[in-house]
Each structure stands twice: as C-alpha cells, then as structure tokens.
C-alpha positions as CSV (number, residue, x, y, z in Angstrom):
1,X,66.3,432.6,181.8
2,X,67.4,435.9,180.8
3,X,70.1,436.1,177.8
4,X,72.5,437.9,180.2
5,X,71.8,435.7,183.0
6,X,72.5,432.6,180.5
7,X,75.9,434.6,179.2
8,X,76.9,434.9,183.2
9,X,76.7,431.4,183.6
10,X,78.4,429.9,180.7
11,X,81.6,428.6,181.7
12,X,84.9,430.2,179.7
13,X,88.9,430.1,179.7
14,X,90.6,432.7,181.6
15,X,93.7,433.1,182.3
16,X,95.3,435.1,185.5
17,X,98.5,436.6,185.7
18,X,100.0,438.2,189.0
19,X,103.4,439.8,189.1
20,X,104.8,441.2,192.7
21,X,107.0,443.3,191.2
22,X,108.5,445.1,193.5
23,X,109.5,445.0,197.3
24,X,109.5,448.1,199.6
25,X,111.2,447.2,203.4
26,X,110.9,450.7,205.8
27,X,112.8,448.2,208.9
28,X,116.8,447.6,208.2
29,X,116.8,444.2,208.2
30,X,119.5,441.8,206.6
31,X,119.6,438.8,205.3
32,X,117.5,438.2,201.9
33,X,113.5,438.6,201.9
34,X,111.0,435.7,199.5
35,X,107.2,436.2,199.2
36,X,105.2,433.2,199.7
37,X,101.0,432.8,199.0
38,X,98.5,430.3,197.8
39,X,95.3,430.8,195.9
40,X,93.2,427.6,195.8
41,X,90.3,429.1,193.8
42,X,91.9,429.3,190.8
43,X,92.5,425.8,190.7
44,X,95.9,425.0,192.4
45,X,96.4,425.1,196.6
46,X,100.5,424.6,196.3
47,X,102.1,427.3,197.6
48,X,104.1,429.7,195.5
49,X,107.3,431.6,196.5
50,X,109.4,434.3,194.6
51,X,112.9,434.5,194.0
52,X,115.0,436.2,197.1
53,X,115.5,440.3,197.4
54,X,118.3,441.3,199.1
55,X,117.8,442.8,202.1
56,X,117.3,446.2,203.3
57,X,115.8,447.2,200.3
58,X,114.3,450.5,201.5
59,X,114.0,451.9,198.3
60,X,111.7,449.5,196.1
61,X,113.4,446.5,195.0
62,X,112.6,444.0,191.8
63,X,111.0,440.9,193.0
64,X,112.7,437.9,191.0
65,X,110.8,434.6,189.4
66,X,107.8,436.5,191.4
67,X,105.6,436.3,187.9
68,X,102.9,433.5,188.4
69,X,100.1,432.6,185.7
70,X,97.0,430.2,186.4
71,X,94.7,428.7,183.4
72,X,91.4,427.6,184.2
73,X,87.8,427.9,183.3
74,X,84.7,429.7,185.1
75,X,81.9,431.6,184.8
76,X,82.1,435.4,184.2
77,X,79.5,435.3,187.6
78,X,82.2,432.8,189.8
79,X,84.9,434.6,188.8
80,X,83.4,438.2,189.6
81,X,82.5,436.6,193.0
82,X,85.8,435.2,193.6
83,X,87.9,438.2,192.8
84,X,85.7,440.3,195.2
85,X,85.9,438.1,198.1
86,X,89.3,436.5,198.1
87,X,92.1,438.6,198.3
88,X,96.3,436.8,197.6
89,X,97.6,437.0,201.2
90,X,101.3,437.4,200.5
91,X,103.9,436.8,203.3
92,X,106.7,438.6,203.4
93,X,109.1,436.1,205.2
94,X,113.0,435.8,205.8
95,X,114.7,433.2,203.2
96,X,116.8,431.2,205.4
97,X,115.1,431.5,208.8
98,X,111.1,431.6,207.7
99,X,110.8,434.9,210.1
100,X,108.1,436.6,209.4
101,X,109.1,440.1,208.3
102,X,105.2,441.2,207.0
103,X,102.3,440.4,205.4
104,X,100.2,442.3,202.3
105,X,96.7,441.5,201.2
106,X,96.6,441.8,197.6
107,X,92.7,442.6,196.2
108,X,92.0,441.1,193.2
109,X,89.1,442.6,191.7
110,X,90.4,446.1,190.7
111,X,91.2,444.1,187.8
112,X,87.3,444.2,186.8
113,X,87.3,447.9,186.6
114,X,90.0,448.3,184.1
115,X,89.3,448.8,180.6
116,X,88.7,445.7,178.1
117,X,91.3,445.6,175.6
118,X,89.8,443.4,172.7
119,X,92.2,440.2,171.7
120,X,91.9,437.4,168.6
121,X,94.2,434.6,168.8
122,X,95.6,433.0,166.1
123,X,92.8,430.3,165.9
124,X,90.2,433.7,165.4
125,X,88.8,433.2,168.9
126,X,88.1,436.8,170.3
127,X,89.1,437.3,173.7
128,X,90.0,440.3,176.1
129,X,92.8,442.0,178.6
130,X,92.2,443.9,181.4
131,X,95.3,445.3,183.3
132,X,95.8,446.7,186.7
133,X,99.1,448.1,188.8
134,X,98.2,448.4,192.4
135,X,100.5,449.4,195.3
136,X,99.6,447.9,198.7
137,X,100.9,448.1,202.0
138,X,103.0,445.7,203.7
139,X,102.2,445.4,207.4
140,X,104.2,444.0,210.2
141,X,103.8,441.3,212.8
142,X,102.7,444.1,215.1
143,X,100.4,445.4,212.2
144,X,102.4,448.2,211.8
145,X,103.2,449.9,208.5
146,X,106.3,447.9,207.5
147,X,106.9,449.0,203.6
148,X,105.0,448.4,200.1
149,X,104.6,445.9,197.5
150,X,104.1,446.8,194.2
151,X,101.9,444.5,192.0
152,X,100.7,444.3,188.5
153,X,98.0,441.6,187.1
154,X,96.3,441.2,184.3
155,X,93.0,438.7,183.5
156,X,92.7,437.5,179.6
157,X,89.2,436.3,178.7
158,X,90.3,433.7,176.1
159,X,86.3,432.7,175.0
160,X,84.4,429.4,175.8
161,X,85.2,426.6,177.1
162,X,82.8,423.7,175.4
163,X,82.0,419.9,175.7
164,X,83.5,417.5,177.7
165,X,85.6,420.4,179.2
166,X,82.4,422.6,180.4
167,X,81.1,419.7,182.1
168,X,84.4,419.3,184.2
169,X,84.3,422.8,185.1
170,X,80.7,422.2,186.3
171,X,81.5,419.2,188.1
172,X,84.9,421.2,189.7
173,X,82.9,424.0,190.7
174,X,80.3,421.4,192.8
175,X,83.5,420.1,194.1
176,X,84.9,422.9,195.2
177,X,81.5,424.0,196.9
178,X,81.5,420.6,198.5
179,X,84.9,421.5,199.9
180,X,83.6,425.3,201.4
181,X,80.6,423.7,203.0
182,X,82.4,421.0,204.4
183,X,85.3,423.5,205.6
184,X,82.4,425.7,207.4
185,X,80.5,422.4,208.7
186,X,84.4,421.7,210.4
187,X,85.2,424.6,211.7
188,X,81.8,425.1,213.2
189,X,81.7,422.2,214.9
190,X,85.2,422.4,216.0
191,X,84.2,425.7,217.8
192,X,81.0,423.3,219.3
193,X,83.4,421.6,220.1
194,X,85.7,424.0,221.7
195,X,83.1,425.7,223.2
196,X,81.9,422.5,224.9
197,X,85.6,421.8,226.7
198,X,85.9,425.5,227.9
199,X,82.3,425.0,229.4
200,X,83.1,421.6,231.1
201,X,86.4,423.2,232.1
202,X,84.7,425.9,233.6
203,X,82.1,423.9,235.8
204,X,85.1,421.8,237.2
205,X,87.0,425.2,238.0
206,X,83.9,426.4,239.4
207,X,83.5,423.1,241.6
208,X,86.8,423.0,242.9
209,X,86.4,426.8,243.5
210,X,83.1,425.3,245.3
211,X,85.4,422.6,247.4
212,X,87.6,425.2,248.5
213,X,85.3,427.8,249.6
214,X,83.2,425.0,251.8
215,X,86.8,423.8,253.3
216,X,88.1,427.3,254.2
217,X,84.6,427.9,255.6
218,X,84.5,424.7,258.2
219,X,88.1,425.9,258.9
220,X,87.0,429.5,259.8
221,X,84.4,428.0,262.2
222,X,86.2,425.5,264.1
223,X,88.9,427.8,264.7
224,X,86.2,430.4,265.6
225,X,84.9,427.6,268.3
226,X,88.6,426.9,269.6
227,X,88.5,430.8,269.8
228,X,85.4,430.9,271.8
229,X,86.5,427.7,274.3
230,X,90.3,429.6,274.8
231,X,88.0,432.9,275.7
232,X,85.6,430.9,277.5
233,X,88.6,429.4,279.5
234,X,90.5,432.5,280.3
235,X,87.3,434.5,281.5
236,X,86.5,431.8,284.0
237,X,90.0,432.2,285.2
238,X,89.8,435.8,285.6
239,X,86.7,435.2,288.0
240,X,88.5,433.0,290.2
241,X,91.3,435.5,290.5
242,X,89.1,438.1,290.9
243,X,87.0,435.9,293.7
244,X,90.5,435.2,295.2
245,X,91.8,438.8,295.9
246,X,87.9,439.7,296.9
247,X,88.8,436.9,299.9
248,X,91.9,438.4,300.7
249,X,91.0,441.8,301.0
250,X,88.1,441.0,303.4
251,X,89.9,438.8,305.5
252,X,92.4,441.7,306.0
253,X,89.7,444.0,307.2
C-alpha cells in the first residue's frame, strides 16, 4: 500500500465545531424562531436546538447557545467523504408552536478548502485549523427564498488516535456501515413493498372497473330488447289501424 494511501486510512482525533451565527427572516413573522438539526455521522443522532431569536428579525439576528462542538475519531479519507456528501439540514421552526418557518442546508466540506493553520497542544502533539464562514439561504415551506443563515465552522485535526482507541473507531466505522446498508436494505424493500400494495390495489380497481363495465353492459342490452319488443308492439298496432281505416274507406265506396 502506498504511504499516502496508508496516511488516508489511519484513524485520527478531530474535532468539529459549527456556529449558526446569525438569523436572517425576509417574512414578518412573530413570535420567537429556534434552529433544530441532527448529524449522526459524527458520532451523536440527538437532536440539537439553539437558543430562541426574536422574531421578525429581518435584519440578521445573533443566534444564542447555537455553538455546537463534536469529538470523535476518523480517517482523513471518511471524513473527506462525509463532509462532501452529508450536508446539516437545519430547520428553522417556531419556538412555542413547532411551525415550520424554513429550512437551510448547510454544506460541510468548504471547510476542506480553507487554509491549514498549524497547531501544538500543550502535550507537543501537532495538529491543524481550518476555518470557514458561509452564508446560506433559508427556504420556505413553499421553497421559496425565505431569509439567510449565517454560519461559521471550523475542523481541528488534533493527530492520532492509537491503541485500544483506533480499534473502536474501526469497529464504529463497520457499525455504522452496518447501519447504512441495513437502512438502504429497509427502505428498499419497503418500496417492494409499497410497490406490491399499489399493484394489488390496482388489479382490484381494475376488476371492479371490470364488474361494472360487464353490469352496465347486460343493462344496456336488455333495455335495448325491452326497446325492440315496445317498437315491435307499437308497429303491429299501427298495421291494424292502418288495415282498419283501409276497411272503412272501401266499404264507403
């Protein structure tokens, strides 16, 4: 194995900080605004919620106890991965009524592109910073443009995690690959699934649909036949009038 390939792999602390910062609302709504999200990849699936902003806050407004840090360790090649494909979906939701005012998706990996700034702790491990402030758009329940969010994060390499620990982390990462296959396995055979119903549902639709066209079409004859008889009926009386008056008329002459 390549040396860099090797480097990618070896599992290391990081640490992750996110700050929403700041709150931008264009609609003049009342009341008092929270931002709620989850991000189970670094380790923790609770949800987390800010502090509330008043509300309208048209002009940006500071987010409080919004700051939210996770420790954990990964490979520089995992964490890459992760940053790229998961973004932090944030709600933007009313604090006493849970209505949902908007919603911003938060990408992550900007952060890679910064520039390192080389750290040492105080035990002499060497580490690095990286720093990014983003603004992203906050969308309505319509999808519509709705205000902004202003974020700032910041990813500390904090060097290697070793031993006992970077045998958990490899035993955490096969768990939490476990957990994506099973989630894709569910959900695929939950569509099967669902796909199965609306196909059985369909065929008894179409088999009533079936029932109801054969009924409407033994109707249509039979009252086509009691047509026919009543015509049948009243042309045979029309002949004997007819045959009447022809009578009448000769026996005047």
């Amino acid at each position: 194995m390549a040396p860099g390939a090797d480097e990618d792999r070896r599992p290391r602390h990081f640490r992750f900080v996110l700050d929403l910062r700041k709150l931008c609302l264009q609609e003049a709504c009342r009341g008092r605004a929270v931002l709620r999200f989850s991000y189970p990849h670094f380790g923790d699936a609770c949800e987390l919620r800010s502090g509330p902003v008043p509300l309208p806050c048209r002009r940006p407004a500071t987010v409080p106890r919004a700051t939210f840090e996770f420790n954990f360790a990964a490979s520089c090649g995992w964490l890459r991965s992760t940053l790229r494909r998961f973004a932090v979906e944030v709600r933007v939701e009313e604090a006493d009524t849970a209505e949902l005012l908007g919603r911003a998706s938060v990408p992550l990996h900007p952060v890679l592109q910064q520039q390192r700034v080389h750290t040492t702790s105080s035990l002499g491990v060497r580490g690095f910073q990286q720093s990014h402030l983003a603004v992203t758009a906050v969308r309505g329940p319509d999808g519509a443009a709705a205000g902004q969010l202003t974020v700032a994060m910041s990813l500390d390499g904090l060097g290697e995690a070793a031993g006992l620990e970077a045998e958990m982390y490899a035993a955490a990462r096969e768990l939490e690959q476990w957990k994506q296959e099973q989630k894709v396995l569910f959900q695929n055979q939950r569509e099967a699934a669902h796909l199965a119903t609306l196909t059985e549902e369909w065929k008894r639709r179409d088999a009533e649909r079936e029932l109801q066209v054969q009924k409407r079409l033994r109707e249509a004859v039979a009252l086509e036949d009691k047509l026919r008889a009543g015509l049948s009926s009243a042309a045979c009386r029309l002949s004997w009038e007819a045959w009447d008056r022809l009578t009448m008329i000769l026996a005047e002459a």
